[in-house]
Backbone as ProteinMPNN parsed JSONL, in Angstrom:
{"seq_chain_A": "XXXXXXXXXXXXXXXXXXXXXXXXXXXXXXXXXXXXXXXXXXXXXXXXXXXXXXXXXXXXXXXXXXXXXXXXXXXXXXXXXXXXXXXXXXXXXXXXXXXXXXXXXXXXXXXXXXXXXXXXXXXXXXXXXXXXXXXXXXXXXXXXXXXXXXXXXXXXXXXXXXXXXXXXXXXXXXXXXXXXX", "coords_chain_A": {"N_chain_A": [[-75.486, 27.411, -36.78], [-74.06, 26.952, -34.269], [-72.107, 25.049, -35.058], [-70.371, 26.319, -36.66], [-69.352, 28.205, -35.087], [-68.114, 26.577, -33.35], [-66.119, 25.769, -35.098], [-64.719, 27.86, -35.732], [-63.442, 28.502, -33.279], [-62.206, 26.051, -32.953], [-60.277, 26.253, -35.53], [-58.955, 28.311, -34.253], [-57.75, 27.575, -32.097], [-55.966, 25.694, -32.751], [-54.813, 27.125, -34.591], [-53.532, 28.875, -32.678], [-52.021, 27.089, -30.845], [-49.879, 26.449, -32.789], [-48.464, 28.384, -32.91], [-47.012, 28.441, -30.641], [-44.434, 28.621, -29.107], [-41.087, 26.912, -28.353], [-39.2, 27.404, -25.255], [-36.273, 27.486, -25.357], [-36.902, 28.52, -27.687], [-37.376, 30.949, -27.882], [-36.276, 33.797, -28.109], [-35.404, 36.972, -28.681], [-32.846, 38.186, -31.501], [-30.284, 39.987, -32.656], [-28.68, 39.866, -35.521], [-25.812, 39.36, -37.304], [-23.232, 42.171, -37.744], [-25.373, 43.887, -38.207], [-28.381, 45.552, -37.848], [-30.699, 44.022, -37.766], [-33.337, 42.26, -35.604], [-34.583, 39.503, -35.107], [-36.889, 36.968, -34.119], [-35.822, 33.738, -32.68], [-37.479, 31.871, -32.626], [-39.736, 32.188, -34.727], [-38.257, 32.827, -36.927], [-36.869, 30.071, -37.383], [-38.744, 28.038, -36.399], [-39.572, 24.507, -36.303], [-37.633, 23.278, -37.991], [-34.512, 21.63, -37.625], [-32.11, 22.197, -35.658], [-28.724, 23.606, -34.921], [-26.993, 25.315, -32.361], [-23.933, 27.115, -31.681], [-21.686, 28.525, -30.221], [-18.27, 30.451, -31.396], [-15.624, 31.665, -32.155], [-13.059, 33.395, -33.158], [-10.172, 33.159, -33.176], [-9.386, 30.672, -32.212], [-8.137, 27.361, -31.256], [-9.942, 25.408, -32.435], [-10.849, 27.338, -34.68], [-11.641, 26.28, -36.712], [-13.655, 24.588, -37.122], [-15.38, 26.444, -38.115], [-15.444, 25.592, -41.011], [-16.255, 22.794, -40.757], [-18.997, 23.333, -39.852], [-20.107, 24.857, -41.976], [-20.098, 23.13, -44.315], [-21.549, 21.578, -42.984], [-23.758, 22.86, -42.878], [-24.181, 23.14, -45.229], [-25.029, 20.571, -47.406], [-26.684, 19.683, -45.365], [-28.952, 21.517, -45.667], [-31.402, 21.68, -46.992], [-32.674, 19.637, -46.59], [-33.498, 21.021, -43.917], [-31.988, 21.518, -41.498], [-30.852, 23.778, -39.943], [-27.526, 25.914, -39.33], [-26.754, 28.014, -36.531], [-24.753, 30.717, -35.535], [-22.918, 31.947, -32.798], [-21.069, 34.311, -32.29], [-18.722, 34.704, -29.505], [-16.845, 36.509, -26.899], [-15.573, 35.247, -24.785], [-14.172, 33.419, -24.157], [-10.636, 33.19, -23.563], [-9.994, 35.124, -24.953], [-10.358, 35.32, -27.477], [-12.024, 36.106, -29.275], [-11.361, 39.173, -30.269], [-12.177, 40.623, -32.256], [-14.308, 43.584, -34.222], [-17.819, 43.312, -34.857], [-17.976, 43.71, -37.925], [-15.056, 43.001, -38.555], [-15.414, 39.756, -37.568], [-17.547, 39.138, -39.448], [-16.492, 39.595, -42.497], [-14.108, 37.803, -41.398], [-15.332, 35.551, -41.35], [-16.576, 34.821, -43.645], [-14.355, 35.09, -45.774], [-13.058, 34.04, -44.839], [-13.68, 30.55, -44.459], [-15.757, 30.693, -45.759], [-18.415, 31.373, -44.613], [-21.812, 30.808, -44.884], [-23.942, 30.233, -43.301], [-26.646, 31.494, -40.738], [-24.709, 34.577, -38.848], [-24.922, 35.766, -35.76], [-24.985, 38.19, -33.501], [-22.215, 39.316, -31.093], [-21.979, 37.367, -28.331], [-22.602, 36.276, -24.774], [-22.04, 33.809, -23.029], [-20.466, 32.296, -21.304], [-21.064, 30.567, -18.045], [-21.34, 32.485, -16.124], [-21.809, 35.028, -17.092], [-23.874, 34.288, -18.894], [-25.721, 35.025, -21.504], [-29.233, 35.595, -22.112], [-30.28, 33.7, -23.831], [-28.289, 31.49, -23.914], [-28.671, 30.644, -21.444], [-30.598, 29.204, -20.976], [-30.456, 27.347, -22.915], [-28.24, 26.172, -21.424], [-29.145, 25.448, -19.381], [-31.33, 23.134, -19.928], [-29.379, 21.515, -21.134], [-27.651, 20.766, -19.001], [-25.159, 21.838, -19.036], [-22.819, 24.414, -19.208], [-21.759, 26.092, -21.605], [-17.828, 25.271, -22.349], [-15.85, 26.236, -23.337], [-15.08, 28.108, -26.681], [-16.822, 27.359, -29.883], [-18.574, 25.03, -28.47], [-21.716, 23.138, -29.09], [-25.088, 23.038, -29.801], [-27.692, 20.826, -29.937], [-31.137, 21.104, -31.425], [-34.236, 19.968, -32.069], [-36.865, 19.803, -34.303], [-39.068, 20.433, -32.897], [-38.216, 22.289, -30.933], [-37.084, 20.9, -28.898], [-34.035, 20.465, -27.008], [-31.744, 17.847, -27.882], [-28.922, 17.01, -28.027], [-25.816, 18.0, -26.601], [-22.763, 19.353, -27.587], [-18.952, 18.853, -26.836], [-16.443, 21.174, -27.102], [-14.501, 20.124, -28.548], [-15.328, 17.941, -30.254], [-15.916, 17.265, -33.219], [-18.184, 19.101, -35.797], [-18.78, 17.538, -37.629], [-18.164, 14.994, -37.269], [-18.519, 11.169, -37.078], [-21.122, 10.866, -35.017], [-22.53, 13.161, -34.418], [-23.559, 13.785, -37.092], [-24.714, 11.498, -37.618], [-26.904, 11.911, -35.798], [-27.912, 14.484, -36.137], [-29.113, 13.773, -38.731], [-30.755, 11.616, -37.846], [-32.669, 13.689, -37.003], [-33.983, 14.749, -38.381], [-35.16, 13.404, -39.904], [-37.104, 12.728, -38.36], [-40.462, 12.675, -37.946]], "CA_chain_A": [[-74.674, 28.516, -36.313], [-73.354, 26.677, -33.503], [-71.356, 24.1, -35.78], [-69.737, 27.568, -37.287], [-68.767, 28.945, -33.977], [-66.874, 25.278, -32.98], [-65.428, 25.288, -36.242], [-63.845, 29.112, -35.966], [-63.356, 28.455, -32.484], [-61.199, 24.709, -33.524], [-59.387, 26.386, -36.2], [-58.326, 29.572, -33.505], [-56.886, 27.289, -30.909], [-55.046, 25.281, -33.671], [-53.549, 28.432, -34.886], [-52.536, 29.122, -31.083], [-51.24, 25.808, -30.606], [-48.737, 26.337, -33.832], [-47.615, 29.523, -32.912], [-46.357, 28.256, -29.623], [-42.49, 28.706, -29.226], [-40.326, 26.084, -27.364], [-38.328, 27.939, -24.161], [-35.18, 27.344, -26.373], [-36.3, 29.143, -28.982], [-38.425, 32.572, -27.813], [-35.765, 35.041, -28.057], [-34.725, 37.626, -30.403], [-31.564, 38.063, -31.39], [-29.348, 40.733, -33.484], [-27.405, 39.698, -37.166], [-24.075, 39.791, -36.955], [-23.416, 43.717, -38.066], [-26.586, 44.594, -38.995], [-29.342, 46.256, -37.238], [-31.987, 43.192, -37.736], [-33.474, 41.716, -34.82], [-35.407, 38.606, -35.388], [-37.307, 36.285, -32.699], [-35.666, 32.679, -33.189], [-38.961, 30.754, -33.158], [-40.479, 32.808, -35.821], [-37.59, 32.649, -37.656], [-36.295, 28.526, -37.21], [-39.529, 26.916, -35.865], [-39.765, 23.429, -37.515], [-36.118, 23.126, -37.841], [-33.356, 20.85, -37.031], [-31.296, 23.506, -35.066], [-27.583, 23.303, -34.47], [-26.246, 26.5, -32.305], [-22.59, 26.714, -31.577], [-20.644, 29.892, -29.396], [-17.734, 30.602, -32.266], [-14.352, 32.357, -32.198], [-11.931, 33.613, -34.95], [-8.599, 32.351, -32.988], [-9.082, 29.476, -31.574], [-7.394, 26.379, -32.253], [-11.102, 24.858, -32.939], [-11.714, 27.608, -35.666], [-11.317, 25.513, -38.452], [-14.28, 24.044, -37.452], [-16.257, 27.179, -39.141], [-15.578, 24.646, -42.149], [-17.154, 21.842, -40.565], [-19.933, 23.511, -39.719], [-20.538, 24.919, -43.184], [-19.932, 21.985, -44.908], [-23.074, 20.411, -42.34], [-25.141, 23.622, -43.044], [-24.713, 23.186, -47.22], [-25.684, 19.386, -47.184], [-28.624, 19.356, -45.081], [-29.988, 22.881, -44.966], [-32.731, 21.405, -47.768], [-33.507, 18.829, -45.588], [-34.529, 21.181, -42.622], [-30.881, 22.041, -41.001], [-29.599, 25.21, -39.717], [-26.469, 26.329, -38.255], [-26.85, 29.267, -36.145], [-23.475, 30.902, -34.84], [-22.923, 33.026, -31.844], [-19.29, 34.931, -31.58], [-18.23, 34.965, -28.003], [-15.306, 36.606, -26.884], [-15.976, 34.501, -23.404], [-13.12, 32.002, -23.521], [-9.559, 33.403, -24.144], [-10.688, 36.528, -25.564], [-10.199, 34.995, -28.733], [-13.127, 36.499, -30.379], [-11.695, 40.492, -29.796], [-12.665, 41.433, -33.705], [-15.636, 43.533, -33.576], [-19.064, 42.297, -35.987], [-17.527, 43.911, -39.367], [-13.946, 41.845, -38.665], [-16.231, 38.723, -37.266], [-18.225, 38.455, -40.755], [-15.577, 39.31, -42.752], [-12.984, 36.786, -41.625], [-15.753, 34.016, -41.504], [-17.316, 34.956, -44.903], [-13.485, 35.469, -46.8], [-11.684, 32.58, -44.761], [-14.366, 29.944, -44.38], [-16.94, 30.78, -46.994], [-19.79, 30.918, -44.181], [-22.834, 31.514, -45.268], [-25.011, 30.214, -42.226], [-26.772, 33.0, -39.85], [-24.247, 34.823, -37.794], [-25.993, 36.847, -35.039], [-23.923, 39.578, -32.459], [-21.225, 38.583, -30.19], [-22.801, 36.845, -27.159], [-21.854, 36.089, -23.61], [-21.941, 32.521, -22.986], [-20.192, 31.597, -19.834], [-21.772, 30.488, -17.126], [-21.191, 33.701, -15.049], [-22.383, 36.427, -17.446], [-24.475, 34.559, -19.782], [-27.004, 35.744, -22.163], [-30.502, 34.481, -21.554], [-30.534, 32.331, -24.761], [-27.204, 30.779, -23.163], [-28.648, 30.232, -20.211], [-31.683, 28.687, -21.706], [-29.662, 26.134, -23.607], [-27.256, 25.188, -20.584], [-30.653, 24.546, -17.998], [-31.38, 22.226, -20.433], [-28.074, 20.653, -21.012], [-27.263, 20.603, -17.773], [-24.083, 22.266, -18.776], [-22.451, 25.442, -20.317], [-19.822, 25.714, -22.666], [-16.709, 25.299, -21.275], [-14.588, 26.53, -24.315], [-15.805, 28.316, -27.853], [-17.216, 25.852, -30.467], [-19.748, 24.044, -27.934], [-22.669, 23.101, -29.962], [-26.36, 22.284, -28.974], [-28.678, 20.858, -30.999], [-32.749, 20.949, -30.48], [-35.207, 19.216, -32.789], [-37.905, 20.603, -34.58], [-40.649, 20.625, -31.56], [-37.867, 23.071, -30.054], [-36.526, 20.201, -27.254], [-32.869, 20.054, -26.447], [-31.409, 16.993, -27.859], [-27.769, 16.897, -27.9], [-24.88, 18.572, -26.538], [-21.409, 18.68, -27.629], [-18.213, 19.712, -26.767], [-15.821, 21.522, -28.539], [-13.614, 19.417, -29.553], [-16.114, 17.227, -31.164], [-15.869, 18.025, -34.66], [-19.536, 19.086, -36.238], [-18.749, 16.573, -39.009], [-17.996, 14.08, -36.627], [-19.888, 10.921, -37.067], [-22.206, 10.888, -34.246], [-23.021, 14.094, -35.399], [-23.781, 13.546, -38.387], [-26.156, 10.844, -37.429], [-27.733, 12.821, -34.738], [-28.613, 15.524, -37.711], [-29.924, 13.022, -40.144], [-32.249, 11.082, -37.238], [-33.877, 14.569, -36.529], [-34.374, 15.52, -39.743], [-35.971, 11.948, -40.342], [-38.367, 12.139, -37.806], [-41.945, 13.334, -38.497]], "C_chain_A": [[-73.663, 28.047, -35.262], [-71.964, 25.734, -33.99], [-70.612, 25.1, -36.102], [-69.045, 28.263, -36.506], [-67.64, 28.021, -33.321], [-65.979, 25.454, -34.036], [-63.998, 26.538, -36.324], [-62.916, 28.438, -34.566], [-61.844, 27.185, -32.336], [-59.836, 25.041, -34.3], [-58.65, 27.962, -35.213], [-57.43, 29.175, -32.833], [-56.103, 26.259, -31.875], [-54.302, 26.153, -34.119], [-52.302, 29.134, -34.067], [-51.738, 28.032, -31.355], [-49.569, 26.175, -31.671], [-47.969, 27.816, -33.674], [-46.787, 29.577, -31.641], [-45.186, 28.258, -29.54], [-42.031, 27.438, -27.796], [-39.398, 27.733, -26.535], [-37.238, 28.518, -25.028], [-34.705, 28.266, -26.98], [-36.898, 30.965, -28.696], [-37.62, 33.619, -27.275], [-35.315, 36.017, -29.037], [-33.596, 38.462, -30.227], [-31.132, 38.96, -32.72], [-28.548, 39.638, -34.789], [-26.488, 40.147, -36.349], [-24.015, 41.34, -38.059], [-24.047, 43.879, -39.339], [-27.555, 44.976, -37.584], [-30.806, 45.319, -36.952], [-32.057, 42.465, -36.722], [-34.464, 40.725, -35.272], [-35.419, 37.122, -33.853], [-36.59, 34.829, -34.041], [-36.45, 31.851, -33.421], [-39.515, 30.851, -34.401], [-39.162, 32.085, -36.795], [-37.473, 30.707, -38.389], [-36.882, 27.934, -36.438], [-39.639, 25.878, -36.687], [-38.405, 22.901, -38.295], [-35.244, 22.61, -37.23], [-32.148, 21.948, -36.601], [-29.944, 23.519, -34.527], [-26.883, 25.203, -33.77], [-25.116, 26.372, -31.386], [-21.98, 28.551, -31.138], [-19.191, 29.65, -30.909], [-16.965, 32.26, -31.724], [-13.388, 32.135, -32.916], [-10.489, 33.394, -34.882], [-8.37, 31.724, -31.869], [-8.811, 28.619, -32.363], [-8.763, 25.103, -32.694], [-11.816, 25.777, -34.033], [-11.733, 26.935, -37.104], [-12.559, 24.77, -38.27], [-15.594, 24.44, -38.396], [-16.341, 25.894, -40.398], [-16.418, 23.606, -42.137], [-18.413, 22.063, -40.771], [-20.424, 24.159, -41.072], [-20.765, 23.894, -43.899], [-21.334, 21.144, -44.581], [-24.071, 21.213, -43.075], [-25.513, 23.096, -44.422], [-25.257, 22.004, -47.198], [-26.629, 18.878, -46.518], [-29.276, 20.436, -44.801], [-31.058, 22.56, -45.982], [-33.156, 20.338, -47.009], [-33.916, 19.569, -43.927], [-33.914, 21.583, -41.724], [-30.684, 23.53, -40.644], [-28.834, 25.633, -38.433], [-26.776, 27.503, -38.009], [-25.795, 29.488, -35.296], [-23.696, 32.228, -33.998], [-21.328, 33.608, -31.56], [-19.194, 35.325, -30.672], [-17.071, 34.936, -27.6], [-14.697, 35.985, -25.137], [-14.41, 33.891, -22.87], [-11.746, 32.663, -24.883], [-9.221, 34.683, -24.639], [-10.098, 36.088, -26.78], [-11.346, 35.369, -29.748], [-12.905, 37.983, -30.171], [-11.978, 41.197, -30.908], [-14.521, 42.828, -33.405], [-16.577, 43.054, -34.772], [-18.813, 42.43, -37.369], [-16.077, 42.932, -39.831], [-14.668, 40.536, -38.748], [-16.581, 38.18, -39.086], [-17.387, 38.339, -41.545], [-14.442, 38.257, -43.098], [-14.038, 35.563, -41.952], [-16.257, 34.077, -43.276], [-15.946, 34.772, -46.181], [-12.621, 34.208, -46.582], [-12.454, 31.136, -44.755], [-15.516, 29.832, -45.469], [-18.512, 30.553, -45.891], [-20.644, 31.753, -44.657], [-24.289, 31.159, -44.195], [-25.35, 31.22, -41.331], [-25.744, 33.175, -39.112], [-25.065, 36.009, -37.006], [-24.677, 37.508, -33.816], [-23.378, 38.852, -31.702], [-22.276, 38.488, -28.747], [-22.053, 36.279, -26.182], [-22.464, 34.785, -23.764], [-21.443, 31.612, -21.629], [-20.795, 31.547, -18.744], [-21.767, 31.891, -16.243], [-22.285, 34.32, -15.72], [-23.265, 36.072, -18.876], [-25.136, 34.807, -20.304], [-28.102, 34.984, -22.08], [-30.685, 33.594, -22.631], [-29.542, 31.555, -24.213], [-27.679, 30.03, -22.11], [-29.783, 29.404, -20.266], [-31.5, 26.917, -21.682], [-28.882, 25.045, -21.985], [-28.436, 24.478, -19.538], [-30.903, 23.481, -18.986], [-30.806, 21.404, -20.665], [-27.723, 19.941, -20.011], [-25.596, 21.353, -18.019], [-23.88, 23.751, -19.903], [-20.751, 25.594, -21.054], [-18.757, 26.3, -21.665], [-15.423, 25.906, -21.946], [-15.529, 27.263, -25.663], [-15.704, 26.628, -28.893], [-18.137, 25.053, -29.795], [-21.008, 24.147, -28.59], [-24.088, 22.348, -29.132], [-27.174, 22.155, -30.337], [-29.797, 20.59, -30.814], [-33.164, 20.47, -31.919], [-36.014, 20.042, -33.018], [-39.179, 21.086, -33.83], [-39.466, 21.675, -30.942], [-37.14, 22.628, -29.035], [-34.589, 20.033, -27.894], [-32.447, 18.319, -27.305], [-30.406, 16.106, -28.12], [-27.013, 18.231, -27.651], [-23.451, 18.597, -26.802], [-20.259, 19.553, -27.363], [-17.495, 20.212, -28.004], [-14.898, 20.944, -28.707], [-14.355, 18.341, -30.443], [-16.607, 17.806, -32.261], [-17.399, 18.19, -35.224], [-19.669, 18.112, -37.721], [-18.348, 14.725, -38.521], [-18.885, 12.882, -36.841], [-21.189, 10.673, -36.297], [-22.643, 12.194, -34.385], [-24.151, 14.54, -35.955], [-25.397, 12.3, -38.409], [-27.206, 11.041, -36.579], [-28.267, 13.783, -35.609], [-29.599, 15.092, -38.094], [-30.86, 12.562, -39.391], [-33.105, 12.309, -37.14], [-34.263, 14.897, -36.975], [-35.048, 14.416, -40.394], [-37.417, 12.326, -39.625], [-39.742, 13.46, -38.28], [-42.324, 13.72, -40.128]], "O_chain_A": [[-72.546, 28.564, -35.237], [-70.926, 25.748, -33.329], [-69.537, 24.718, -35.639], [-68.138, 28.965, -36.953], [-66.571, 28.434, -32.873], [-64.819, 25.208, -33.707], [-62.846, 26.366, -36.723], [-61.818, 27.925, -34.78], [-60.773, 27.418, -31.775], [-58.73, 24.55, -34.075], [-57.753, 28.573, -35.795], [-56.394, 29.82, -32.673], [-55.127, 26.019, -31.164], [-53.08, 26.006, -34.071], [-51.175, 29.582, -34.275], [-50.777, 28.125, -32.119], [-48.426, 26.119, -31.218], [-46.996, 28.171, -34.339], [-45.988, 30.493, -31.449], [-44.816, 27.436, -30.378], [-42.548, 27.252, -26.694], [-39.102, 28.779, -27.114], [-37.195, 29.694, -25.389], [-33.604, 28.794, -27.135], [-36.686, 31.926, -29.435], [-37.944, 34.285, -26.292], [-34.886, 35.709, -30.149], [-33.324, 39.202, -29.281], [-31.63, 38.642, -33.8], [-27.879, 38.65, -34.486], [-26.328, 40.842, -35.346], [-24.755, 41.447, -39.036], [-23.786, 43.963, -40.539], [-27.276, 44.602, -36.445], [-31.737, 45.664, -36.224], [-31.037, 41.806, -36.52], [-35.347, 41.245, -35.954], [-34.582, 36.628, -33.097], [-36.655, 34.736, -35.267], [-36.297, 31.044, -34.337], [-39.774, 29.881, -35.114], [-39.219, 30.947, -37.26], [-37.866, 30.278, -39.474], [-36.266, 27.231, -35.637], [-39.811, 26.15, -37.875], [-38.457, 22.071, -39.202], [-35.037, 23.077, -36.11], [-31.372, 22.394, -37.447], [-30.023, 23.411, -33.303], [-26.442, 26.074, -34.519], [-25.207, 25.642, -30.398], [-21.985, 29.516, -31.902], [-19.237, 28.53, -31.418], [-17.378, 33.317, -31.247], [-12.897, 31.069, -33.286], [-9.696, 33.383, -35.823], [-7.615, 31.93, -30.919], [-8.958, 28.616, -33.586], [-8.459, 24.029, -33.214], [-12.942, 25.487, -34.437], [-11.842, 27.303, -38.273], [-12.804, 24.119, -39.286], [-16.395, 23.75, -39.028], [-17.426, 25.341, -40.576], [-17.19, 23.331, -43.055], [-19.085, 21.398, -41.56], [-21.584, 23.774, -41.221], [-21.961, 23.756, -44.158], [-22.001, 20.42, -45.32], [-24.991, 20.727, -43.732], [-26.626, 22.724, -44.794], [-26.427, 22.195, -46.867], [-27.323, 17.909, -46.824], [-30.087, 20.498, -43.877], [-31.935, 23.412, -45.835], [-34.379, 20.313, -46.864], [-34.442, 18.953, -43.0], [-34.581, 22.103, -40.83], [-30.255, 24.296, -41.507], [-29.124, 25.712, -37.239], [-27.094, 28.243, -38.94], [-25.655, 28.726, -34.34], [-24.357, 33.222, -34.3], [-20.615, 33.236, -30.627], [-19.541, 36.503, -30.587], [-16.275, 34.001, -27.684], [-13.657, 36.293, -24.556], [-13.801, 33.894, -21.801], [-11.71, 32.683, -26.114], [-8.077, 35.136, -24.647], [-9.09, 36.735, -27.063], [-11.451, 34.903, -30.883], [-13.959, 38.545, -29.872], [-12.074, 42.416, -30.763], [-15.443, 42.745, -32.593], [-16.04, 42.392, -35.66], [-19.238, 41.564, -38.133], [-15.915, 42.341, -40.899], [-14.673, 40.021, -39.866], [-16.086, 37.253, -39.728], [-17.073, 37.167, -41.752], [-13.969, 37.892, -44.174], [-13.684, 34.669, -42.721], [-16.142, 33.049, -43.944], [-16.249, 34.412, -47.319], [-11.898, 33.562, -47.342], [-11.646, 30.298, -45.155], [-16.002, 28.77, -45.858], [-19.459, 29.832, -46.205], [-20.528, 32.961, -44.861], [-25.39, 31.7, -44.305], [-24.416, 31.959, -41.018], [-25.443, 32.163, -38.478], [-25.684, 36.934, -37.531], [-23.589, 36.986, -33.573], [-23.84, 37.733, -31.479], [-23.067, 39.323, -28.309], [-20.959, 35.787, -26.46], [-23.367, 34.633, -24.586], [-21.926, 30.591, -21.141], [-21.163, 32.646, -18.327], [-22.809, 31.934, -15.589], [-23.438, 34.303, -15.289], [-23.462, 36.899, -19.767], [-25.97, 35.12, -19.454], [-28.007, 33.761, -21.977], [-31.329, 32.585, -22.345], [-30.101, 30.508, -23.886], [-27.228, 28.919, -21.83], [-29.86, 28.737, -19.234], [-31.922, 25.931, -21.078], [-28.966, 23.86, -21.663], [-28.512, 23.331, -19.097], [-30.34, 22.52, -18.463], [-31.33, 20.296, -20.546], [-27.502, 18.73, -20.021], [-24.87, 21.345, -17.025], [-24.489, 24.048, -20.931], [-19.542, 25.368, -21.016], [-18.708, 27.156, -20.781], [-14.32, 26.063, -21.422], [-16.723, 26.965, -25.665], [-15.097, 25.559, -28.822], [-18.651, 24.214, -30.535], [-21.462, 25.287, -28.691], [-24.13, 21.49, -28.25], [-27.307, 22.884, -31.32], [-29.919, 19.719, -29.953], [-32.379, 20.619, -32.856], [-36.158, 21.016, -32.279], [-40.028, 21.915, -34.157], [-40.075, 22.126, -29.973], [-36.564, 23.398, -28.267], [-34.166, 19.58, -28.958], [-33.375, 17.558, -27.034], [-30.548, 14.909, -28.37], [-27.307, 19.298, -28.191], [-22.822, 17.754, -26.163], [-20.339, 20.767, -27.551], [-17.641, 19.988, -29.205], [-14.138, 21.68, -29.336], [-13.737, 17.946, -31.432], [-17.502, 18.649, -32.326], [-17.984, 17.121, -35.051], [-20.545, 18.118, -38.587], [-18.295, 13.689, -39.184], [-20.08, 13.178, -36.848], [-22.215, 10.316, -36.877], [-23.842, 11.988, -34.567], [-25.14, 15.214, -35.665], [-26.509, 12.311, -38.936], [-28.271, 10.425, -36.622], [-29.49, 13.664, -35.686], [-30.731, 15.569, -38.011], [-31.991, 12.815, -39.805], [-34.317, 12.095, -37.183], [-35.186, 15.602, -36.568], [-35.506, 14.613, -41.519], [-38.53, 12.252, -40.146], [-39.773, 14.606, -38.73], [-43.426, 14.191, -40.411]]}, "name": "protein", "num_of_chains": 1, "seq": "XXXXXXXXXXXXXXXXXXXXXXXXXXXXXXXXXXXXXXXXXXXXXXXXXXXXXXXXXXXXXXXXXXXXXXXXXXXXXXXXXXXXXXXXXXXXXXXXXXXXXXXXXXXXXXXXXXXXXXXXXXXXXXXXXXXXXXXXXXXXXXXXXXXXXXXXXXXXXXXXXXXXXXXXXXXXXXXXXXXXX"}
């Protein structure tokens, strides 16, 4: 009986253990216009995680392309882009979530999650923002800044925005994280 009680007891705190969320990731977050809220852990635990602040007229939106282009080619290996529209820097994001999807879905062809316009700048930003930059050590300084965390949830690149998401350090920053384990 006692072997039966370790054994439940083994497989309970293993179940804990895996349901643990990185910092990073334990928030939940709105679709872009829709009504669905979904926690990001649940969602993109175990996932090579690229999330990127995004605006529809800046002279870095062309990188929507890039970043599609990354999502389609390694989202079977374990990838996903997750975009945040922030009208932070320039007010270049003043569409509201029906323009937002729209232009990215008709001019870009994205099909990676977009989730609700989000504050981002260091002043007023949103607690996943602010998450990301304690970890960074920095916060975006322009739309397009991209972070990318590893499947345990840790932080493990930051980039600016002018560094293209197809770029090749990148690109090989992707592929090692999606190698390991």
């Amino acid at each position: 009986m006692s072997k039966l009680i370790f054994l439940v007891a083994v497989l309970f705190s293993l179940d804990a253990a895996a349901k643990q969320c990185s910092p990073l990731l334990d928030f939940d977050v709105r679709t872009l216009n829709d009504k669905t809220v979904i926690n990001l852990c649940e969602a993109y635990q175990g996932k090579v995680i690229m999330i990127v602040n995004t605006a529809s007229r800046c002279a870095y939106t062309d990188q929507y392309d890039s970043l599609e282009k990354l999502y389609q080619q390694y989202q079977d290996d374990g990838l996903v882009v997750l975009g945040f529209p922030s009208n932070d820097f320039g007010q270049q994001e003043p569409g509201n979530e029906y323009q937002i999807k729209t232009f990215c879905r008709t001019t870009y062809g994205v099909q990676f999650p977009m989730f609700a316009k989000t504050r981002v700048s260091e002043r007023y930003a949103d607690p996943l923002y602010r998450e990301l930059a304690a970890a960074a050590g920095t916060y975006p300084r322009w739309n397009f800044h991209k972070y990318l965390i590893d499947k345990e949830g840790k932080l493990v690149a930051s980039y600016r925005s002018g560094i293209d998401p197809l770029d090749e350090s990148v690109v090989n920053e992707v592929k090692s994280q999606i190698r390991k384990f």
